[in-house]
Rosetta silent file (secondary structure, phi, psi, omega in degrees, C-alpha in Angstrom):
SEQUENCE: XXXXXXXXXXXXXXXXXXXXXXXXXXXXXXXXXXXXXXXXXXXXXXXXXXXXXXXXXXXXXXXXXXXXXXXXXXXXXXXXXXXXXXXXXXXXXXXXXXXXXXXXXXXXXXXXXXXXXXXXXXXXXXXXXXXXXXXXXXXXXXXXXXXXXXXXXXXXXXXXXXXXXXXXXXXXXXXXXXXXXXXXXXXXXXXXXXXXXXXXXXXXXXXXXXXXXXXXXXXXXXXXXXXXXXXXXXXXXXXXXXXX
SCORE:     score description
SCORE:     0.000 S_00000001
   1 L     0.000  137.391 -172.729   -8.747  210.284   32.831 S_00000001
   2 L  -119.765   27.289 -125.655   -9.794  208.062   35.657 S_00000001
   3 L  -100.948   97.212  154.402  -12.247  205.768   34.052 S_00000001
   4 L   -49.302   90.822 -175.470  -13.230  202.623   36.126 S_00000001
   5 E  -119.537   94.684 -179.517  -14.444  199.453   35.180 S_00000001
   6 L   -62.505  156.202  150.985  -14.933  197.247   38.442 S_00000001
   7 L   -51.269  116.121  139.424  -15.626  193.196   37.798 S_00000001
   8 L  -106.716  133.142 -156.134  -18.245  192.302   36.628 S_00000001
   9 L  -122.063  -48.861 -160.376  -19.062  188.598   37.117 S_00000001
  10 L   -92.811   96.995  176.086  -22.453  187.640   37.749 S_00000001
  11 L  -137.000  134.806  174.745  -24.056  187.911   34.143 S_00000001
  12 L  -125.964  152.832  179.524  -26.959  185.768   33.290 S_00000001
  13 L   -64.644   24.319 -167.507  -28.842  185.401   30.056 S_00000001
  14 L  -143.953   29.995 -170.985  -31.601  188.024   31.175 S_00000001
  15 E   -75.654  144.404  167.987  -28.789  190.422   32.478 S_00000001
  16 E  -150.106  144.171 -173.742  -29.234  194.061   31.782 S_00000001
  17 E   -93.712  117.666  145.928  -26.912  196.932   32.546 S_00000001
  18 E   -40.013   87.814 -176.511  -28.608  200.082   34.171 S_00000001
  19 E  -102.219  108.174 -177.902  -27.123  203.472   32.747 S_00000001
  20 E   140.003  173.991  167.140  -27.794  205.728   35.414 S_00000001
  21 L  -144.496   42.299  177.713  -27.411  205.523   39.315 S_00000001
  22 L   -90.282  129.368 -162.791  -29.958  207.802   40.648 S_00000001
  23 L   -73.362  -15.708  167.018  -31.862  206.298   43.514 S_00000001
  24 L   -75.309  -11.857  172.612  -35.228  207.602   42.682 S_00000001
  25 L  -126.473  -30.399  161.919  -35.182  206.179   39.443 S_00000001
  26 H   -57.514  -73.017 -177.806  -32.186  203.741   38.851 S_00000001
  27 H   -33.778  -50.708  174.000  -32.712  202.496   42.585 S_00000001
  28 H   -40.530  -73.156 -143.406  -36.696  202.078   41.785 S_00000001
  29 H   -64.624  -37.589  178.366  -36.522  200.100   38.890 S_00000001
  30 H   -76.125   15.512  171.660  -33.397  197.854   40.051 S_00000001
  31 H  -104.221  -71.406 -176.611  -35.429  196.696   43.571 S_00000001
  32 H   -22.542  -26.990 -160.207  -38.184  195.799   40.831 S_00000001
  33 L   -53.812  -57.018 -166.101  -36.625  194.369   37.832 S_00000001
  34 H   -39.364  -58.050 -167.110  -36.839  190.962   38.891 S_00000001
  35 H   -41.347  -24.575 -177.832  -40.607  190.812   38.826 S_00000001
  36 H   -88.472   -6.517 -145.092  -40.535  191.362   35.176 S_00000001
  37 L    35.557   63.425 -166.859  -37.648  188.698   34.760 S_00000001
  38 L  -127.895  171.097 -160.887  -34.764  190.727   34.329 S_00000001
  39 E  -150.495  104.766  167.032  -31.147  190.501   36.106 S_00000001
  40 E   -66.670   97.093 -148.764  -29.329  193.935   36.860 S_00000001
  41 E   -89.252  -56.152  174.486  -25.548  192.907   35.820 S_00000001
  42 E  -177.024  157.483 -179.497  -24.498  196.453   36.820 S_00000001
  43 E   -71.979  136.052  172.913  -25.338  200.027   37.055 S_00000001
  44 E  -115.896  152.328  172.470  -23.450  202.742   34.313 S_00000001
  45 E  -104.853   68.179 -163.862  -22.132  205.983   34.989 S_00000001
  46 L   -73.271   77.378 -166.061  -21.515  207.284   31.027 S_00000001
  47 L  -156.337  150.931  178.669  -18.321  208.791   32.313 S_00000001
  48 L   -98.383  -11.561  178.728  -15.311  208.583   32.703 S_00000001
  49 L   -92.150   95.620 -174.508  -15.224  209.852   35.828 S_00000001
  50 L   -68.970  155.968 -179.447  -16.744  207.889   38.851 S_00000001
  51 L   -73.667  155.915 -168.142  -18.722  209.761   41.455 S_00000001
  52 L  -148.619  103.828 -160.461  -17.283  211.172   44.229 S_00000001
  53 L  -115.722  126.193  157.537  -20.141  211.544   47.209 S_00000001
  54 L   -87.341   74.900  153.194  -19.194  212.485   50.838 S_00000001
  55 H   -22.081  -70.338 -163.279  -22.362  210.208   52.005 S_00000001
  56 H   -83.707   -5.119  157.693  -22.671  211.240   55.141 S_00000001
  57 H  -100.704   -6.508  132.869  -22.916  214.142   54.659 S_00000001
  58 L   -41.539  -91.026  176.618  -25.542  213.609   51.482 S_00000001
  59 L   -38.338   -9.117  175.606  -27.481  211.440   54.325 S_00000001
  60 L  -103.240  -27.253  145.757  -27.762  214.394   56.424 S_00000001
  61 L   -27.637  -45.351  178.664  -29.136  216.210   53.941 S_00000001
  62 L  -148.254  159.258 -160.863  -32.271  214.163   53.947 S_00000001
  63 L   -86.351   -3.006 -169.827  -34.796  213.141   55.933 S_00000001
  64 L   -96.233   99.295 -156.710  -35.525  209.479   54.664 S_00000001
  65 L   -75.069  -16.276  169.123  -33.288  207.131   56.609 S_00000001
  66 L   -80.182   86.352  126.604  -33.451  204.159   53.842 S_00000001
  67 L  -124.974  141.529 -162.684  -31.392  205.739   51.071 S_00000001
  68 L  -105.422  164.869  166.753  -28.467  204.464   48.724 S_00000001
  69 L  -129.213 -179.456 -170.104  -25.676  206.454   47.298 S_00000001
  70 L   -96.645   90.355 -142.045  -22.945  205.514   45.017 S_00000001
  71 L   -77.002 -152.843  172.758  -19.201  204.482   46.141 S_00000001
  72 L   -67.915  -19.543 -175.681  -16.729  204.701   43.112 S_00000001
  73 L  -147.061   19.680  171.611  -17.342  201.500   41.892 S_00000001
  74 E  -151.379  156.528  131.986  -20.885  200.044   43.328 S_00000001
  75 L  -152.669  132.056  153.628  -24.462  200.477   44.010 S_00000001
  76 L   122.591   13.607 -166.241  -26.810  199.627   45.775 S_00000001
  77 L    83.806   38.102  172.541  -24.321  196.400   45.902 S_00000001
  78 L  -117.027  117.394  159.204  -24.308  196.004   42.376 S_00000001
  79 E    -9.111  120.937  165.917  -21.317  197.084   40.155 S_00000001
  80 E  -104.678  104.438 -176.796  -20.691  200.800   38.808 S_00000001
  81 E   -99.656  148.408 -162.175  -19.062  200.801   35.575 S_00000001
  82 E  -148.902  108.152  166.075  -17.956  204.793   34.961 S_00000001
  83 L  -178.193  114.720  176.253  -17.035  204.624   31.288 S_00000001
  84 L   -53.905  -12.835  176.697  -17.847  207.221   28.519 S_00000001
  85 L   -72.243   24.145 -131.284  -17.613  203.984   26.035 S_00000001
  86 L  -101.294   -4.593 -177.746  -20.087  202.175   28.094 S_00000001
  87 L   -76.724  -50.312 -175.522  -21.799  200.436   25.249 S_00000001
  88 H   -56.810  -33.466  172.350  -18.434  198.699   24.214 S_00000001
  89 H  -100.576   38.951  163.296  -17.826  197.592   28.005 S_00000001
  90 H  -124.305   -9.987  166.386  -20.553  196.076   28.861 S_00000001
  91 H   -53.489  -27.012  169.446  -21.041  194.434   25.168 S_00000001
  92 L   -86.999  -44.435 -168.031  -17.575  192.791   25.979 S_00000001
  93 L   -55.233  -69.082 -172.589  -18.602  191.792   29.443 S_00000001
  94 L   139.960   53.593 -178.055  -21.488  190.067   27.460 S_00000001
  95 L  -111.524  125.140 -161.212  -24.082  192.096   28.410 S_00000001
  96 L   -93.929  -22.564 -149.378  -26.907  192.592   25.898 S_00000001
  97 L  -164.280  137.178 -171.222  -29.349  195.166   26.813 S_00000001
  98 E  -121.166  146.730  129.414  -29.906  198.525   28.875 S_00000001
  99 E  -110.527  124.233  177.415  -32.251  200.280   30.105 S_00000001
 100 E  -111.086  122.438 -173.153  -31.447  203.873   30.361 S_00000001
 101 L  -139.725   61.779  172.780  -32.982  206.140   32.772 S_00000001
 102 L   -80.214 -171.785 -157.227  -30.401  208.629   32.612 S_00000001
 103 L   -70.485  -26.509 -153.732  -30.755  212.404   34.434 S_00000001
 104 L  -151.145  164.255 -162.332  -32.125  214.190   31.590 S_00000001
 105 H   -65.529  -51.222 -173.302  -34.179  213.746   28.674 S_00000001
 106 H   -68.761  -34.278  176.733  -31.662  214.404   26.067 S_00000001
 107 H   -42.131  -55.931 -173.628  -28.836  212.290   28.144 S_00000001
 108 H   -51.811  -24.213 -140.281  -31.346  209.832   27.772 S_00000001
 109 H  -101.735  -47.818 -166.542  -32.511  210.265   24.123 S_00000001
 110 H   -63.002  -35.628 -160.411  -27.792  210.395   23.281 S_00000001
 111 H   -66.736  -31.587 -169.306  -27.612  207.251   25.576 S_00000001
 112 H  -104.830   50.418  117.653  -29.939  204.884   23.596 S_00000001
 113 H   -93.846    0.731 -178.417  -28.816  205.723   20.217 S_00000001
 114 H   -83.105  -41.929 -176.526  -24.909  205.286   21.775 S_00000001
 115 L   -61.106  -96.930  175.548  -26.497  201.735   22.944 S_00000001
 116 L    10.496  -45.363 -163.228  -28.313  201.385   19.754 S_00000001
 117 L   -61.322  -52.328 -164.083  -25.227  202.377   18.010 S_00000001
 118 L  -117.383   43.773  153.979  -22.789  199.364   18.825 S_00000001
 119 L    72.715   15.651  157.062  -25.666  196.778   18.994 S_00000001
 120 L   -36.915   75.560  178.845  -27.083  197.165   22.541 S_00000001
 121 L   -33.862   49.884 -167.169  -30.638  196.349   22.934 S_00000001
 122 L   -31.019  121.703 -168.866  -32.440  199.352   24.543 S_00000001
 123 L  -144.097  142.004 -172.703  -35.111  197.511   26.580 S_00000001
 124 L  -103.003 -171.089 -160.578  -37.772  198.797   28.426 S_00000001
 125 E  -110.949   95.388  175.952  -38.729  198.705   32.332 S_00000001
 126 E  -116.368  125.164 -159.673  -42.590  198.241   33.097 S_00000001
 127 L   -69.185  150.262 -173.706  -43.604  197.689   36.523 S_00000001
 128 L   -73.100   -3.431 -175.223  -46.035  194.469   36.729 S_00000001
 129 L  -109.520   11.460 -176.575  -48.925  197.292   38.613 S_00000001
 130 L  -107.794  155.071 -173.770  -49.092  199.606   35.415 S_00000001
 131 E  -122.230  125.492  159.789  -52.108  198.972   32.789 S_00000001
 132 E   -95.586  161.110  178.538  -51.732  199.244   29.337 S_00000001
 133 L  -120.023  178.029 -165.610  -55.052  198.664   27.359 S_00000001
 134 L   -68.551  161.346 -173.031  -55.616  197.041   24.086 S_00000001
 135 L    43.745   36.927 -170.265  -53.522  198.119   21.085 S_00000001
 136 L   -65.395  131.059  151.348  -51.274  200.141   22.907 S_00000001
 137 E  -103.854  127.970 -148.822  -47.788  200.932   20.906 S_00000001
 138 L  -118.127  146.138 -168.423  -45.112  201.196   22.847 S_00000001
 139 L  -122.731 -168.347 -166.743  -41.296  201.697   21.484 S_00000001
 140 L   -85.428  140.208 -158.937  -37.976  201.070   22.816 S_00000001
 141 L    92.888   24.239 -167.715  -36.724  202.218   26.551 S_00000001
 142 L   -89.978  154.296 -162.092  -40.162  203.347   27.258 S_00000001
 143 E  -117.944   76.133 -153.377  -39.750  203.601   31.157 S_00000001
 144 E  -116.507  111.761  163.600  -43.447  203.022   33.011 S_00000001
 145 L   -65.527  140.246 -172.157  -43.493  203.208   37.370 S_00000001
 146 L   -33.370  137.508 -166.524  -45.674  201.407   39.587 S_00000001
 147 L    49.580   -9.174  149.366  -49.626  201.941   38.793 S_00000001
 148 L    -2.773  130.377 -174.118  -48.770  204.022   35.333 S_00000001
 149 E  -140.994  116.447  154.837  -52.027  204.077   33.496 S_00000001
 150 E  -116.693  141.618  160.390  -52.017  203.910   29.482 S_00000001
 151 L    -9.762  153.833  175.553  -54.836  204.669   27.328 S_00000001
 152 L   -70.937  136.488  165.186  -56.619  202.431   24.860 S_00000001
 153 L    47.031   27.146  165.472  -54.397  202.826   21.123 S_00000001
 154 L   -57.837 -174.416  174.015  -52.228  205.163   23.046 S_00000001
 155 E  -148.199  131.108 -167.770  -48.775  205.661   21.467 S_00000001
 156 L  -129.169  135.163  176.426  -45.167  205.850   23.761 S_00000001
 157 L   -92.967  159.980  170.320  -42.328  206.891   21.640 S_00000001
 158 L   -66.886  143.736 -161.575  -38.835  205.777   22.604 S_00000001
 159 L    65.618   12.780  167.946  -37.813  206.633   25.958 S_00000001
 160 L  -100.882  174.756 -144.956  -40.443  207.760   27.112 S_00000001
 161 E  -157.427  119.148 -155.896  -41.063  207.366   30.715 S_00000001
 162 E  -115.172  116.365  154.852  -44.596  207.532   32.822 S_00000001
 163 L   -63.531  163.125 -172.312  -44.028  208.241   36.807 S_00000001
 164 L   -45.308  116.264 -147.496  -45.560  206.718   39.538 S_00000001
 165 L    50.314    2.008  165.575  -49.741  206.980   38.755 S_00000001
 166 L   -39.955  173.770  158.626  -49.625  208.891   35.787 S_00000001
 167 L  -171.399  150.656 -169.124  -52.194  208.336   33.777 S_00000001
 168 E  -136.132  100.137 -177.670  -53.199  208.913   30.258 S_00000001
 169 L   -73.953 -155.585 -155.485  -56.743  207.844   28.818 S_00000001
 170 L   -89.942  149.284  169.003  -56.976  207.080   25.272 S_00000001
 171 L    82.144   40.749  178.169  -55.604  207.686   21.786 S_00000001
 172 L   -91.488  163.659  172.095  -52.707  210.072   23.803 S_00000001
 173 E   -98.885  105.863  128.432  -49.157  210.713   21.746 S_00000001
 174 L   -76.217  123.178 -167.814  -45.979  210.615   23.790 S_00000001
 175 L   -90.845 -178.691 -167.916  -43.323  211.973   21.818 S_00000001
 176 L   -82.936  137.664 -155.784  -39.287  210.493   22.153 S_00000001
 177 L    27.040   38.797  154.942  -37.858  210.581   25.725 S_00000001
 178 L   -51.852  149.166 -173.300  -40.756  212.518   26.990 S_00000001
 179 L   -85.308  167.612  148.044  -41.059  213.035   30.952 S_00000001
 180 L  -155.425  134.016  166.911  -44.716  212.577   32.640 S_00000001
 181 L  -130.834  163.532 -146.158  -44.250  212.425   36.237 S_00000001
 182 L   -38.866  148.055  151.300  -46.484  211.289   39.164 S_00000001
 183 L    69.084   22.491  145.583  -50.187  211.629   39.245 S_00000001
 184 L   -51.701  161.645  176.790  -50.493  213.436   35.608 S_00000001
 185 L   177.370  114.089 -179.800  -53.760  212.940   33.925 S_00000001
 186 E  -109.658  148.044  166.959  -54.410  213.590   30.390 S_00000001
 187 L   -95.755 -160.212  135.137  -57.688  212.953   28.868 S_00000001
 188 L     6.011  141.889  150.268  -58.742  211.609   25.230 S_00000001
 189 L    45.865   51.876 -167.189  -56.296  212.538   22.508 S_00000001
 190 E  -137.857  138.945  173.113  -53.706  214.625   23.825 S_00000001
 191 L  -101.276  -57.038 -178.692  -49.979  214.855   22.642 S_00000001
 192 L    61.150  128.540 -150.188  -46.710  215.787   24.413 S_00000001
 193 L  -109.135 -165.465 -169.386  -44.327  216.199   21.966 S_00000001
 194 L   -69.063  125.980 -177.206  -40.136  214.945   22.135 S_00000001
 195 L    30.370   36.047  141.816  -38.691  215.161   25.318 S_00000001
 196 L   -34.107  167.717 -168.120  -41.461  217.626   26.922 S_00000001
 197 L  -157.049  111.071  176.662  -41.487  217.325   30.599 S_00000001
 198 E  -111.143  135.754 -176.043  -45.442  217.330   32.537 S_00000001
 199 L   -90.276 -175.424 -178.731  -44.665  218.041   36.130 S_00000001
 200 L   -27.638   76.389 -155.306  -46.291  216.520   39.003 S_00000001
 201 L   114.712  -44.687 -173.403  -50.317  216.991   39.303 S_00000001
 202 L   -32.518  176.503  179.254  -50.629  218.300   36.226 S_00000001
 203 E  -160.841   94.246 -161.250  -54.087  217.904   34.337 S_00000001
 204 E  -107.618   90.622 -169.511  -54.450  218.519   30.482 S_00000001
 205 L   -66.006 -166.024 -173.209  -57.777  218.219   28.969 S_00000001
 206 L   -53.872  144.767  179.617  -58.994  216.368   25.420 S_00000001
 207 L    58.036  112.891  159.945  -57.254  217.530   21.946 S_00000001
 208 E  -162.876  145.978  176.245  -54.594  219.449   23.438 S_00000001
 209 L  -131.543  140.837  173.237  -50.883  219.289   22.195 S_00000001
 210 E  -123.683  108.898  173.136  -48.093  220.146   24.197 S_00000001
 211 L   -43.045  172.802  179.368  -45.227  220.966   22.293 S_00000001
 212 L   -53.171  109.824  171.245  -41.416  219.607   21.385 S_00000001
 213 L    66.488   -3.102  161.518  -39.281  220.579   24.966 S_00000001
 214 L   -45.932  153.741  169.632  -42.505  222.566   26.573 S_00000001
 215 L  -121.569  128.368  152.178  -42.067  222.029   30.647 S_00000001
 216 E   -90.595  100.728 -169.964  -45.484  222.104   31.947 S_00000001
 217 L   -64.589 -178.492 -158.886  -45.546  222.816   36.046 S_00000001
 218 L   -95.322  171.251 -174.457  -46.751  220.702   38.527 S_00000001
 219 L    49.700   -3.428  168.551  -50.553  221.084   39.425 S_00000001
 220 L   -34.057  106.831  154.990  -50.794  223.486   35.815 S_00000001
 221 E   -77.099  131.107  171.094  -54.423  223.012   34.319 S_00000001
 222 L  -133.111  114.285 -143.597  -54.048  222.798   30.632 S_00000001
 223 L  -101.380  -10.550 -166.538  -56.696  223.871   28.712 S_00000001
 224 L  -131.149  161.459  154.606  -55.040  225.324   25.052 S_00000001
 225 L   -55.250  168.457 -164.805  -51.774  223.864   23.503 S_00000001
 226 E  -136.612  139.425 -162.940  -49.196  224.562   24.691 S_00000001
 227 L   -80.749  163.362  156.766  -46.126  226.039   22.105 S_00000001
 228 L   -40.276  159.545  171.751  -42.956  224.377   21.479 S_00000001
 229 L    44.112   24.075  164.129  -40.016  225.792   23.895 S_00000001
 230 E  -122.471  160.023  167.229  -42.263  227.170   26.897 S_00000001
 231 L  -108.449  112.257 -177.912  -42.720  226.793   30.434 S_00000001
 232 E  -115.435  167.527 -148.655  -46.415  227.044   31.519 S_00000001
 233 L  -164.351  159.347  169.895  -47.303  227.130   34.839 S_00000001
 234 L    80.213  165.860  164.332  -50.926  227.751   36.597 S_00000001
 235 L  -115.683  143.361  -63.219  -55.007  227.353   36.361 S_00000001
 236 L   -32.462  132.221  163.250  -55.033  227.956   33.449 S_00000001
 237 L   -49.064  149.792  176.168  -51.917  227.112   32.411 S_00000001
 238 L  -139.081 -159.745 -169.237  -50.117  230.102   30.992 S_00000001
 239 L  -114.667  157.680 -173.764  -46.891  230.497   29.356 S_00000001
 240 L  -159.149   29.444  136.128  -44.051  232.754   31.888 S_00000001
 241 L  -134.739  163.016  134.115  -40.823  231.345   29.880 S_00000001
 242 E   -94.291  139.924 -168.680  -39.754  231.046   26.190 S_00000001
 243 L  -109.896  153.565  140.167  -37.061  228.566   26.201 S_00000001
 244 L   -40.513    0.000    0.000  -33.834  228.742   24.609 S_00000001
């Protein structure tokens, strides 16, 4: 076991530990945080195992010349704690509160009840350009990216997490750790049920439910529910997987 816990020193009383390090979504939220008045203490790996990236060769990979990757024990020049425990070490460093934007829904959905678990404060990340309307309910870890648009008496379950422009008019259901990722648009009354995934573009009219773990493709019109444990795809969406 190789399980790494660099210093961490610079914790303030608005400090919050990041569990993930992915730069499209960790990386987002930590050049943002501040705006909201929050202080990234350090980034988690919930592993025991630190990453091990041959960067330059990652960077060559892609074409976007601004991008960070992770050494063994930092990013983005913040501390990488790599510890399957990760609630207990950053609760000793005196760290209160995560937000977790781990890789996958369920990672996500294990990570805040392991925070949860040993008194961690799942807390969520809402960029200062997203609109919520009145009587909005929103639970804990919900995860909302620049211009996010919720509904009037919408409802966000824990963990769930709105991409860059999404947008969801009123009285919609987001079920726990659901995905919605950029430029969605649901109308009136529409559900997405626990940890569902709508992919990019999508478009889902009024009354419509999208089941528990459904994947919905990107640019997919969806005009019927959609069952639990499928992948629909097309205009009109149709269903071309049963999931496992």
């Amino acid at each position: 076991m190789t399980r790494l816990v660099p210093e961490v020193s610079d914790i303030k009383g608005n400090s919050v530990a990041i569990v993930g390090w992915d730069e499209g979504g960790a990386g987002q939220i930590h050049s943002w945080i501040g705006d909201i008045g929050l202080h990234v203490a350090c980034f988690v790996n919930p592993t025991d195992t630190p990453p091990d990236i041959d960067i330059e060769s990652e960077r060559k990979k892609r074409d976007a010349k601004s991008f960070d990757f992770p050494t063994r024990d930092s990013f983005k020049d913040v501390p990488l704690v790599s510890a399957a425990d990760w609630p207990d070490v950053i609760r000793d460093l005196g760290i209160g509160k995560a937000i977790v934007i781990a890789a996958t829904a369920r990672q996500r959905y294990d990570s805040i009840l392991a925070a949860e678990k040993k008194g961690i404060a799942p807390t969520s990340a809402i960029h200062p350009t997203a609109t919520i309307l009145a009587d909005v309910e929103i639970g804990t870890n919900v995860i909302l990216f620049p211009r996010a648009f919720v509904g009037y008496r919408s409802e966000l379950a824990m963990g769930a997490m709105l991409n860059t422009g999404a947008q969801l008019d009123h009285h919609n259901v987001v079920g726990i750790c659901a995905t919605i990722d950029p430029g969605v648009v649901t109308a009136g009354n529409v559900t997405i049920g626990d940890f569902a995934t709508v992919h990019t573009g999508a478009t889902v009219i009024k009354r419509t439910r999208i089941g528990k773990h459904a994947i919905v493709g990107a640019g997919a019109v969806i005009i019927d529910d959609v069952p639990p444990d499928t992948t629909v795809v097309g205009v009109p969406g149709r269903v071309i997987k049963r999931l496992t």
